[in-house]
C-alpha positions in Angstrom: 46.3 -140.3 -45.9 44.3 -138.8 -49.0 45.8 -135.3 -50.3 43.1 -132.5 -49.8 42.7 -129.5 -52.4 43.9 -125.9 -50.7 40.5 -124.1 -51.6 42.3 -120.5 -52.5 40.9 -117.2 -51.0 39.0 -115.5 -54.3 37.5 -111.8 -54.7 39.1 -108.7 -55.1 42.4 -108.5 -53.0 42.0 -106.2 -49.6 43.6 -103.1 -50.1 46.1 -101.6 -48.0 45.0 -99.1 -45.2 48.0 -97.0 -45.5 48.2 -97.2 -49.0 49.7 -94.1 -51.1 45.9 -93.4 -52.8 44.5 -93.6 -48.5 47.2 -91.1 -47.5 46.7 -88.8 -50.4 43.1 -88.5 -50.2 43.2 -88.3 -46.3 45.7 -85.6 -46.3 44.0 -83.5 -48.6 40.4 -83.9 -46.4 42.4 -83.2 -43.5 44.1 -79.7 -45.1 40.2 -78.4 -46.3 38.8 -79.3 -43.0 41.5 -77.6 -41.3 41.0 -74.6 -43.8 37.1 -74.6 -42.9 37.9 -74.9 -39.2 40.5 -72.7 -37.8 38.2 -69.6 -38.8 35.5 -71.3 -36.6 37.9 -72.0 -33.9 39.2 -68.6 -34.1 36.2 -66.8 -33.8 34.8 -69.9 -30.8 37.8 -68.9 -28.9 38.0 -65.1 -29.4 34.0 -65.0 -28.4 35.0 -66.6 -24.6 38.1 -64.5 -24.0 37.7 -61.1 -22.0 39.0 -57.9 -24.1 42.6 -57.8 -21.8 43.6 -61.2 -23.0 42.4 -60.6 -26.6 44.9 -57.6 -26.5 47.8 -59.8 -26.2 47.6 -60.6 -29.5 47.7 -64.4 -29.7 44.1 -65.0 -31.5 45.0 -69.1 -31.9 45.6 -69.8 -28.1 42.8 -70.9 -26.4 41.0 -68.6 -23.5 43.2 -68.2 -20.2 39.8 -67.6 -18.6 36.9 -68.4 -20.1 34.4 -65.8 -19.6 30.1 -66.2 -21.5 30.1 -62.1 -20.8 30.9 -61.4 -24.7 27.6 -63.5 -25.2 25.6 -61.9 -23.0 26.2 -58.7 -24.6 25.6 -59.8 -27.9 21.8 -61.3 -27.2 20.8 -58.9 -25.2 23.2 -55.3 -24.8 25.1 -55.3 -28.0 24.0 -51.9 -29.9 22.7 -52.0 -33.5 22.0 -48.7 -34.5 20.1 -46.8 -32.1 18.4 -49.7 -29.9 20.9 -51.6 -27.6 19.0 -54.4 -26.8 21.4 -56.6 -28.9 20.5 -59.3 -31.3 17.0 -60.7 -29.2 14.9 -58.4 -31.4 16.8 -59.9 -34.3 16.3 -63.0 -33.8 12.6 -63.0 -33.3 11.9 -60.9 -36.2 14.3 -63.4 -38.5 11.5 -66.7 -36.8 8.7 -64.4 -37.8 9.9 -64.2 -41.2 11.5 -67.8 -41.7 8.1 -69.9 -40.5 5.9 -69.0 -42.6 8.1 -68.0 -45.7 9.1 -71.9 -45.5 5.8 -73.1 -45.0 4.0 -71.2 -47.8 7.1 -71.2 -50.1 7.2 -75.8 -49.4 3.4 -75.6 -49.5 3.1 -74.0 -53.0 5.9 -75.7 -54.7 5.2 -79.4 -53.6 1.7 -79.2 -55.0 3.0 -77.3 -58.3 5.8 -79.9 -58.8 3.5 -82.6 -58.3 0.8 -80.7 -61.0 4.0 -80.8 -63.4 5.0 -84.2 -62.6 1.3 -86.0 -62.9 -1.1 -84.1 -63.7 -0.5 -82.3 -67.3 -2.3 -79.6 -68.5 -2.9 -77.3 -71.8 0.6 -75.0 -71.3 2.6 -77.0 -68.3 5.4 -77.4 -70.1 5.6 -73.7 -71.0 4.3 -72.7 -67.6 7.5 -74.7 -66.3 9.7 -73.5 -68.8 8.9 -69.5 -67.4 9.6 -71.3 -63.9 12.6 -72.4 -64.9 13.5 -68.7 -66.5 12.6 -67.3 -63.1 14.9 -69.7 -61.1 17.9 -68.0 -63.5 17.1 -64.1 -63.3 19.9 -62.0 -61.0 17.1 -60.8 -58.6 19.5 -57.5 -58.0 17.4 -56.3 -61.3 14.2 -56.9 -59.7 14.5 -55.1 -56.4 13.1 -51.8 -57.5 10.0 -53.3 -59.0 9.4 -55.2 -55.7 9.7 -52.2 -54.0 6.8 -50.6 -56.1 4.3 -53.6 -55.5 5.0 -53.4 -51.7 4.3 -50.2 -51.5 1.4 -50.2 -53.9 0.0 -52.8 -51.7 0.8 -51.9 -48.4 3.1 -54.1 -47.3 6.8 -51.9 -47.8 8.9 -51.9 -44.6 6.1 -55.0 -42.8 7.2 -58.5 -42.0 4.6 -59.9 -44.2 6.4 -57.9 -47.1 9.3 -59.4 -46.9 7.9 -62.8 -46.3 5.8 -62.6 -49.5 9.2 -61.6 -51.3 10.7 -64.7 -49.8 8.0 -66.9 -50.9 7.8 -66.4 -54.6 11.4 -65.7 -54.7 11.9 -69.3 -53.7 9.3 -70.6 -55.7 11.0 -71.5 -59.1 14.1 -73.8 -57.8 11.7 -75.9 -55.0 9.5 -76.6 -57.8 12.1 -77.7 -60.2 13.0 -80.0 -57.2 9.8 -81.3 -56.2 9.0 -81.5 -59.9 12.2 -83.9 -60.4 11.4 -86.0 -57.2 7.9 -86.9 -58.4 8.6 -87.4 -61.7 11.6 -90.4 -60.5 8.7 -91.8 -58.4 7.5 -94.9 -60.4 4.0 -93.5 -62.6 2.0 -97.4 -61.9 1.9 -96.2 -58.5 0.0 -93.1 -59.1 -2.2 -94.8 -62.4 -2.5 -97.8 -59.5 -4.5 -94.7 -57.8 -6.9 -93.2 -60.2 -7.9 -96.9 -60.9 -8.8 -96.3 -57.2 -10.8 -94.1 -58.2 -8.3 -91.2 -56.1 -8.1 -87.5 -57.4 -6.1 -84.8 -57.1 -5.4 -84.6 -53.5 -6.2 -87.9 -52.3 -2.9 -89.2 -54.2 -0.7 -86.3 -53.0 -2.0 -86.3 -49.5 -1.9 -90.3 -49.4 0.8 -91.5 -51.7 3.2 -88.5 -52.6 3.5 -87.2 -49.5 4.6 -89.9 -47.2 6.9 -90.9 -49.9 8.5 -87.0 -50.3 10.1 -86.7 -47.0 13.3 -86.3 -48.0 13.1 -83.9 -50.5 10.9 -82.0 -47.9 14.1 -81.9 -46.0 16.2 -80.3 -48.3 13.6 -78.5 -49.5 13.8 -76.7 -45.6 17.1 -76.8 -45.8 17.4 -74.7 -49.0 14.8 -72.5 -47.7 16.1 -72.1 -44.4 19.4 -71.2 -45.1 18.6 -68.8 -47.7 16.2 -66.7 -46.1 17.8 -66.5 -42.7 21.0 -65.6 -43.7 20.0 -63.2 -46.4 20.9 -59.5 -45.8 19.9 -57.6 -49.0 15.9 -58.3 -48.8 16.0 -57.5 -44.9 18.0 -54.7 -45.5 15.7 -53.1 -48.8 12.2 -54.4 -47.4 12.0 -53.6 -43.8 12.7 -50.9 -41.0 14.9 -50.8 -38.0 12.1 -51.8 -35.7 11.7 -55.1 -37.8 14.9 -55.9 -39.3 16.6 -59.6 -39.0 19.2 -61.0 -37.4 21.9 -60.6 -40.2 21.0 -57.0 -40.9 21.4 -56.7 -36.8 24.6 -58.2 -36.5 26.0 -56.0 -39.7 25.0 -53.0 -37.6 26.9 -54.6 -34.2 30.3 -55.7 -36.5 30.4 -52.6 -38.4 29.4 -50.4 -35.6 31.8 -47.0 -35.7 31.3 -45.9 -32.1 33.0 -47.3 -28.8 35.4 -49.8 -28.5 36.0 -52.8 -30.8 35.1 -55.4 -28.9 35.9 -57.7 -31.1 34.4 -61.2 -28.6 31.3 -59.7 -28.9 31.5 -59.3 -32.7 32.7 -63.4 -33.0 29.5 -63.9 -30.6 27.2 -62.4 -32.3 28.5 -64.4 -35.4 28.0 -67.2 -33.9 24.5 -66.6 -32.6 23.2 -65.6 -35.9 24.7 -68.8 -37.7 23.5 -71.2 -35.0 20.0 -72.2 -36.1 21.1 -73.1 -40.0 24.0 -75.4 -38.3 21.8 -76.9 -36.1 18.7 -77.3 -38.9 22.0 -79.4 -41.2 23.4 -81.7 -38.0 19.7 -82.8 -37.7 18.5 -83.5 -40.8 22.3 -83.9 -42.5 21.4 -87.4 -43.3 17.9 -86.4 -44.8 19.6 -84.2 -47.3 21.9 -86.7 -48.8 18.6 -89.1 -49.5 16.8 -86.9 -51.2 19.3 -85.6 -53.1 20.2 -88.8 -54.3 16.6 -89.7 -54.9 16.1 -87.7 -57.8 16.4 -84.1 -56.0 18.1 -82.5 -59.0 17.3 -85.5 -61.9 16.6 -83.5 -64.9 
């Protein structure tokens, strides 16, 4: 019998499942998720209970009876001022604004950042610079001024108003992003083009483009986010009959008249933050890719 060489195992050694490093970082994800959560369970919970059982006091144990009432109210009977037609009227006001605020806002900035990126110009570099400077300013110190221009143009207390406030508002960090992206996209692709003989918009509608979707996505995310949860512009720039959702539900939660009911409060939460949750389990994935592609390269 010949002797045969033991081939030993090489690589890295496996590490332990349960090591001490596992069980300290999974401990400490486990105590922030919880931290995130229970307020979310709280108010999930509290929204399906009837007022009786929230009265007992016990705001952790799950609903005895569960009851979509609280809900009901908080669409469509919930008072916010003077109307009691609950948050429908919100909600629909807060779509009107968010479409085409995120369309003209994605619009404008794609084709500046791609301008900055590709195609420079006598001043681009200052011209970004101010963009940059705008990106920065507390807009608190501009709120007067904007209400000035709307009313000098017409526009103070209209949807289109505020979404013209939303639009250039967002302007100056969604063209710092796409600006980033297309600069981290490799330049022989887009020399490959003009060789071509493709312009302007023959390269970004058939080579930038396709290539940008995920930095469109956070792009929409950003954007969305922002503008429908925001409460000072809807607040400042419209009027009762055409304010958003969040300026809706701060009128039902801090209403002064009546009874607390405090499940159609958590409801009413929880409609108005539904469409941002949904808009990040969707395109979650997205976000991370585009991000990590060069969303915020300098």
């Amino acid at each position: 019998m010949t002797d045969q060489s033991v081939i030993e195992p090489s690589g890295s050694k496996p590490s332990k499942r349960f090591s001490r490093g596992n069980i300290i970082l999974y401990g400490t994800l486990i105590v922030v998720s919880m931290y995130y959560l229970l307020p979310l369970y709280v108010m999930i919970v509290t929204s399906l209970k009837g007022m009786p059982e929230i009265r007992l006091g016990n705001v952790f144990a799950p609903p005895i009876e569960i009851t979509f009432e609280p809900w009901v109210r908080a669409w469509a009977e919930a008072c916010t001022g003077i109307n009691c037609d609950g948050l429908s009227r919100g909600f629909w006001n807060s779509v009107n604004i968010l479409i085409p605020s995120v369309v003209l806002s994605i619009a404008i900035a794609s084709v500046n950042g791609y301008a900055l990126a590709h195609w420079k110009f006598k001043g681009s570099e200052t011209f970004f610079t101010i963009l940059i400077i705008g990106a920065f300013i507390p807009y608190q110190t501009m709120l007067y001024p904007i209400v000035i221009l709307l009313r000098e143009i017409g526009l103070m207390g209209d949807l289109a108003g505020l979404v013209l406030v939303h639009t250039v508002f967002g302007m100056p960090i969604l063209t710092l992003l796409f600006r980033n992206y297309f600069t981290s996209i490799p330049e022989e692709l887009f020399k490959a083009a003009r060789v071509d003989g493709a312009g302007f918009w023959g390269i970004y509608f058939r080579i930038m483009l396709p290539m940008a979707l995920p930095i469109f996505v956070v792009a929409i995310i950003l954007q969305v986010t922002g503008i429908w949860n925001d409460f000072l512009f809807g607040v400042i720039y419209t009027k009762p009959e055409t304010y958003p959702m969040t300026v809706q539900l701060n009128n039902i939660v801090n209403s002064v008249q009546g009874v607390k009911e405090y499940n159609v409060n958590m409801a009413a939460t929880l409609l108005t933050g539904l469409v941002p949750l949904i808009i990040y389990f969707i395109s979650g994935k997205l976000f991370v890719r585009g991000i990590a592609a060069g969303a915020v390269k300098g």
